[in-house]
PyMOL Python script that loads the backbone (N, CA, C, O; Angstrom):
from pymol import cmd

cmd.read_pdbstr("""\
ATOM      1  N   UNK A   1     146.233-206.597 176.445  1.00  0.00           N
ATOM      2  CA  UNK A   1     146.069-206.290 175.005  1.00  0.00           C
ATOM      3  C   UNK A   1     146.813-207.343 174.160  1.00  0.00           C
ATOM      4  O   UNK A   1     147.984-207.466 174.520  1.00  0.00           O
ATOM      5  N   UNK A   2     146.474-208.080 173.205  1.00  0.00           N
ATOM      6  CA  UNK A   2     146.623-209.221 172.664  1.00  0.00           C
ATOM      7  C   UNK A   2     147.929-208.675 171.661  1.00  0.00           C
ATOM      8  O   UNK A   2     148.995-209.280 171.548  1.00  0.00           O
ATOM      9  N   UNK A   3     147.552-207.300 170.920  1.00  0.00           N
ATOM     10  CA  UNK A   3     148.436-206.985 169.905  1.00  0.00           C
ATOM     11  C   UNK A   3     149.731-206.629 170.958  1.00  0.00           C
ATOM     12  O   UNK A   3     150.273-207.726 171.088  1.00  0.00           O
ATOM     13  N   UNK A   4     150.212-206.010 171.471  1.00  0.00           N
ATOM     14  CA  UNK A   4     151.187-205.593 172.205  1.00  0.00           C
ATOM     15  C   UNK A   4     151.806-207.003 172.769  1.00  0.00           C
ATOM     16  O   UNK A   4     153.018-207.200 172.858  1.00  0.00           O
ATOM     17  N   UNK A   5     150.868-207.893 173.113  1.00  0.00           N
ATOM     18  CA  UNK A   5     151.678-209.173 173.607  1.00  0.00           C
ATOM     19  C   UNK A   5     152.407-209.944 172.276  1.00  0.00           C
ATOM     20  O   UNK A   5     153.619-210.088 172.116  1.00  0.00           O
ATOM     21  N   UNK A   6     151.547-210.304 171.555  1.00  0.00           N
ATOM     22  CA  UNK A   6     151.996-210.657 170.063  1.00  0.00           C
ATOM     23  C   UNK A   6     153.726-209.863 169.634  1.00  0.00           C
ATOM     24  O   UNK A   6     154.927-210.117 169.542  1.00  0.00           O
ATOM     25  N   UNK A   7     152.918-209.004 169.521  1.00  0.00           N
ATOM     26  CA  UNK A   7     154.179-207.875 169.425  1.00  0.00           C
ATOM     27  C   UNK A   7     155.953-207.970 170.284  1.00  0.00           C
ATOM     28  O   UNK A   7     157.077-207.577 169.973  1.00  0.00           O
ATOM     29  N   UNK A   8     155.581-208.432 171.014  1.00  0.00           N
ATOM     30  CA  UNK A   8     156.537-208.847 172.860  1.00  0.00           C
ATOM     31  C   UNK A   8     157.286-210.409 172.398  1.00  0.00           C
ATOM     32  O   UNK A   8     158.365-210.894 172.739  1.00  0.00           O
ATOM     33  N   UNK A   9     156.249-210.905 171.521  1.00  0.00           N
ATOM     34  CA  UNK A   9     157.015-212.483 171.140  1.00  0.00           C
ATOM     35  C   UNK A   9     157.743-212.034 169.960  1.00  0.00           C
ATOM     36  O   UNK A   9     158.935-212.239 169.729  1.00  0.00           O
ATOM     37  N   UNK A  10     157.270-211.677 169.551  1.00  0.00           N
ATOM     38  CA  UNK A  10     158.163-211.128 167.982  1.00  0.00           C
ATOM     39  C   UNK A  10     159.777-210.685 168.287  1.00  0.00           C
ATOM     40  O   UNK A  10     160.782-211.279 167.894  1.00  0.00           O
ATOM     41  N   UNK A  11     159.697-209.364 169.173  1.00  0.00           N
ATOM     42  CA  UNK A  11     160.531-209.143 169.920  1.00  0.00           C
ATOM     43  C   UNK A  11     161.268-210.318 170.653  1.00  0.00           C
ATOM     44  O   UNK A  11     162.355-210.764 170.285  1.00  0.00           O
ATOM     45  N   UNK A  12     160.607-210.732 171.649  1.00  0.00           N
ATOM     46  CA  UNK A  12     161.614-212.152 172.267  1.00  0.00           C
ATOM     47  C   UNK A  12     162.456-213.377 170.799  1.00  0.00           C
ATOM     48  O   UNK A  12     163.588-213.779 170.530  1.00  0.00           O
ATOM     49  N   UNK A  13     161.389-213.499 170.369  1.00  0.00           N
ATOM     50  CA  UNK A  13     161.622-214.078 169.515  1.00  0.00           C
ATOM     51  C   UNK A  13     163.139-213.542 168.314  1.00  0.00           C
ATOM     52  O   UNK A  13     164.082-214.165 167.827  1.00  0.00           O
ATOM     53  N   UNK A  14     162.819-212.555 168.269  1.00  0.00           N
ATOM     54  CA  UNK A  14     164.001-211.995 167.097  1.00  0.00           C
ATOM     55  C   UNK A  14     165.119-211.487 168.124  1.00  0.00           C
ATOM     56  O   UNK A  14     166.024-210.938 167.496  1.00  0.00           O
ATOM     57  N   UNK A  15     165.325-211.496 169.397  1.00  0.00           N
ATOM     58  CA  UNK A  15     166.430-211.789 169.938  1.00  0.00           C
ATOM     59  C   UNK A  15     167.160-212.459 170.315  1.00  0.00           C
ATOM     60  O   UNK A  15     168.361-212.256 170.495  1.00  0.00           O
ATOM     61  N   UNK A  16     166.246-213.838 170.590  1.00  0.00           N
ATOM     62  CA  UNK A  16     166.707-215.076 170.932  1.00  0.00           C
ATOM     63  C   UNK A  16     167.281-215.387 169.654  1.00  0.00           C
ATOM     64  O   UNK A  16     168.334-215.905 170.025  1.00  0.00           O
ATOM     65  N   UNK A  17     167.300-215.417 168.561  1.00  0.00           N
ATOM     66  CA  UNK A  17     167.784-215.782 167.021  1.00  0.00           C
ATOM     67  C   UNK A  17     168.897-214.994 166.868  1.00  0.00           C
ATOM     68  O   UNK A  17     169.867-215.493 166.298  1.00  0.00           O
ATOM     69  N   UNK A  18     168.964-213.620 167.346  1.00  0.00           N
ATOM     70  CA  UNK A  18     170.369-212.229 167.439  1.00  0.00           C
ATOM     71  C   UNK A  18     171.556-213.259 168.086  1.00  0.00           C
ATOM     72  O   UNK A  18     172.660-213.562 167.632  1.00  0.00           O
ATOM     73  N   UNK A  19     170.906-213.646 169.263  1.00  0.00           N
ATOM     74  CA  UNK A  19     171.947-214.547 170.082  1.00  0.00           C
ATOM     75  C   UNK A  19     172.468-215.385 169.624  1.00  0.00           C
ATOM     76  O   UNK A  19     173.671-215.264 169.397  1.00  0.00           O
ATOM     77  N   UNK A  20     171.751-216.652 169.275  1.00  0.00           N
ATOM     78  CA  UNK A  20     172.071-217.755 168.873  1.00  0.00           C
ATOM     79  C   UNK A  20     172.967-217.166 167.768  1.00  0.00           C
ATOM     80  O   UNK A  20     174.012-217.816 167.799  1.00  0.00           O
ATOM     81  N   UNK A  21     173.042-216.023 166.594  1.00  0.00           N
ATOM     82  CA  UNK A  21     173.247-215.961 165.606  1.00  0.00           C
ATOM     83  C   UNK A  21     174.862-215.751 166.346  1.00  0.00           C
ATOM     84  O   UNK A  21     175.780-216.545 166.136  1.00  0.00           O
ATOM     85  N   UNK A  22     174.955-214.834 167.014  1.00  0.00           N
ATOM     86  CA  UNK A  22     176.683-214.634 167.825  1.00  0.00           C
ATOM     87  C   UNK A  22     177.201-215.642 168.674  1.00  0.00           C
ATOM     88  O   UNK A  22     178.394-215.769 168.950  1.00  0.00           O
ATOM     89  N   UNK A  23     176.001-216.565 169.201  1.00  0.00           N
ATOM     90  CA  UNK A  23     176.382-217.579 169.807  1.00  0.00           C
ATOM     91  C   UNK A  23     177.628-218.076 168.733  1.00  0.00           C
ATOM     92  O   UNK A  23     178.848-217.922 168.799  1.00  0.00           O
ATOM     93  N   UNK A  24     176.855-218.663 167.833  1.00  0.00           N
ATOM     94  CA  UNK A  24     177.579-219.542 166.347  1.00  0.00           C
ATOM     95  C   UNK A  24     178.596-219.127 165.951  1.00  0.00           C
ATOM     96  O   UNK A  24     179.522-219.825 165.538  1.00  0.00           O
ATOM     97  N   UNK A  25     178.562-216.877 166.075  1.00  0.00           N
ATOM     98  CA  UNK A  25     180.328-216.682 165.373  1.00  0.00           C
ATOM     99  C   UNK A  25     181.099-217.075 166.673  1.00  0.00           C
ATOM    100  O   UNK A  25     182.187-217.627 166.509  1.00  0.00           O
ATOM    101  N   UNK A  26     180.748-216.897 167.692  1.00  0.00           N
ATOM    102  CA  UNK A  26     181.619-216.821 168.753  1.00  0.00           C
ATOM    103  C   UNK A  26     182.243-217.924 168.972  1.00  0.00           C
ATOM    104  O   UNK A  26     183.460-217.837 169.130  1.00  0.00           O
ATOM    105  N   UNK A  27     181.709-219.038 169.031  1.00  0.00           N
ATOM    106  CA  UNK A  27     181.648-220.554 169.208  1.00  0.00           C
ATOM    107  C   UNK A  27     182.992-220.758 167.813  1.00  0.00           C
ATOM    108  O   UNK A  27     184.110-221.211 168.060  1.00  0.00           O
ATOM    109  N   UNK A  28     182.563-220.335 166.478  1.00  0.00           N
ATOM    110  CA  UNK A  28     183.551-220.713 165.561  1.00  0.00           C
ATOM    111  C   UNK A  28     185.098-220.386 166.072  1.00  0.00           C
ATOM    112  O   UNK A  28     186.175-220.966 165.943  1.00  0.00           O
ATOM    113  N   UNK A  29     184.612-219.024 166.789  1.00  0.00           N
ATOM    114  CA  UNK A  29     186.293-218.199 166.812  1.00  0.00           C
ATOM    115  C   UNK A  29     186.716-218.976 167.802  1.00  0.00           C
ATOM    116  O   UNK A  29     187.702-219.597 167.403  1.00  0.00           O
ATOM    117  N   UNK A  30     186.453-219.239 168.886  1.00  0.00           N
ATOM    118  CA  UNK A  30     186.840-219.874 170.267  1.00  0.00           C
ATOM    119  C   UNK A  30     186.735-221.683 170.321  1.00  0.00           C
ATOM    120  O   UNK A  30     186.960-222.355 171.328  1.00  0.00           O
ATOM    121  N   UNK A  31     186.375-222.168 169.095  1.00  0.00           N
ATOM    122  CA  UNK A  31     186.439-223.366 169.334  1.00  0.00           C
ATOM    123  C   UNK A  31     185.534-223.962 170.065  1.00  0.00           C
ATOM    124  O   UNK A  31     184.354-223.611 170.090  1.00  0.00           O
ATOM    125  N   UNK A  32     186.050-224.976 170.764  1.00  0.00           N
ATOM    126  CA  UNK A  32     185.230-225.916 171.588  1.00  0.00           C
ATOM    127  C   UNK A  32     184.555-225.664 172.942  1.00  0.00           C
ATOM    128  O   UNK A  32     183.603-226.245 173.463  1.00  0.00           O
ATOM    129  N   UNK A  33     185.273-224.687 173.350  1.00  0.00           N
ATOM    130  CA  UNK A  33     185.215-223.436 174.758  1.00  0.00           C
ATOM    131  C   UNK A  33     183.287-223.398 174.664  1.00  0.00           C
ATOM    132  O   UNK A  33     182.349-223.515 175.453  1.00  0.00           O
ATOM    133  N   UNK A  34     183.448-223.210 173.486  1.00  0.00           N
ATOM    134  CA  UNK A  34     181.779-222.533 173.775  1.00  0.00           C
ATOM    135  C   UNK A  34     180.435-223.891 173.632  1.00  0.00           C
ATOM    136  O   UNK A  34     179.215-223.724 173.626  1.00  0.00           O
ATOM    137  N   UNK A  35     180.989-224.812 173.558  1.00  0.00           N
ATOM    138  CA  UNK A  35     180.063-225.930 173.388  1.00  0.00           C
ATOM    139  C   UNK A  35     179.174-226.276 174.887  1.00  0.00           C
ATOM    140  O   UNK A  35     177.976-226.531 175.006  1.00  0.00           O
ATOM    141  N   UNK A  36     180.175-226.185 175.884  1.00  0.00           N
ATOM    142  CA  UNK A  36     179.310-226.133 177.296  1.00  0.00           C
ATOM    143  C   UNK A  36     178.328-225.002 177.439  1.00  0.00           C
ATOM    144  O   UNK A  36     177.208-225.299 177.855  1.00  0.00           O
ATOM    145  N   UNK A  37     178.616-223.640 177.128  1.00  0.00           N
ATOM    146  CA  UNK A  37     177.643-222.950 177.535  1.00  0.00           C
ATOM    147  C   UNK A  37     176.033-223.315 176.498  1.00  0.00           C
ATOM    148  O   UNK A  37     174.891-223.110 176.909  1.00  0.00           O
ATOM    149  N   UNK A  38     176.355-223.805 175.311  1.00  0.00           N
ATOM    150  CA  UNK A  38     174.953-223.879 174.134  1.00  0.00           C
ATOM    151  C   UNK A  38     174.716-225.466 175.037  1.00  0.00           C
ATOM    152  O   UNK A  38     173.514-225.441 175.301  1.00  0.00           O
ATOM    153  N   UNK A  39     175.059-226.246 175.374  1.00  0.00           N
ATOM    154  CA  UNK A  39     174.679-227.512 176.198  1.00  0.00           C
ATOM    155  C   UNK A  39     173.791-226.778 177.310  1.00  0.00           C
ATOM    156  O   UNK A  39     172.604-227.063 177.465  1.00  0.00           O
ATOM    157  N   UNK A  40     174.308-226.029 177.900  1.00  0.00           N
ATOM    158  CA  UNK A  40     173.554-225.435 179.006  1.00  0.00           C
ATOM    159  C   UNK A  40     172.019-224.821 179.127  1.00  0.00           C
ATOM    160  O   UNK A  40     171.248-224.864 180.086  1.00  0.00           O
ATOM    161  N   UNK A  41     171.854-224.245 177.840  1.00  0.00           N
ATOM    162  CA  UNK A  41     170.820-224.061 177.243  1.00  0.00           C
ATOM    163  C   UNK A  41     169.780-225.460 177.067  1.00  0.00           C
ATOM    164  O   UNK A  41     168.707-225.361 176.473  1.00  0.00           O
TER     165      UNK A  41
END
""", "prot")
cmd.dss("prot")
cmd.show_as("cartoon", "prot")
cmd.util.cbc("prot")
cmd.orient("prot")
């Protein structure tokens, strides 16, 4: 079903952005610590 898949990226999609978004506070609070793991990506 096309809508339900659509639907599934939206979802992937607006979590992968949740992350990145805590990636960024986390990374601020901890400094440089967190630069290897977003490289890793």
């Amino acid at each position: 079903c096309p809508a339900s898949a659509n639907a599934m990226c939206t979802c992937i999609i607006a979590i992968v952005l949740v992350m990145l978004g805590i990636l960024k506070i986390v990374s601020k609070k901890t400094g440089k610590q967190q630069e290897g793991l977003v490289s890793a990506f």
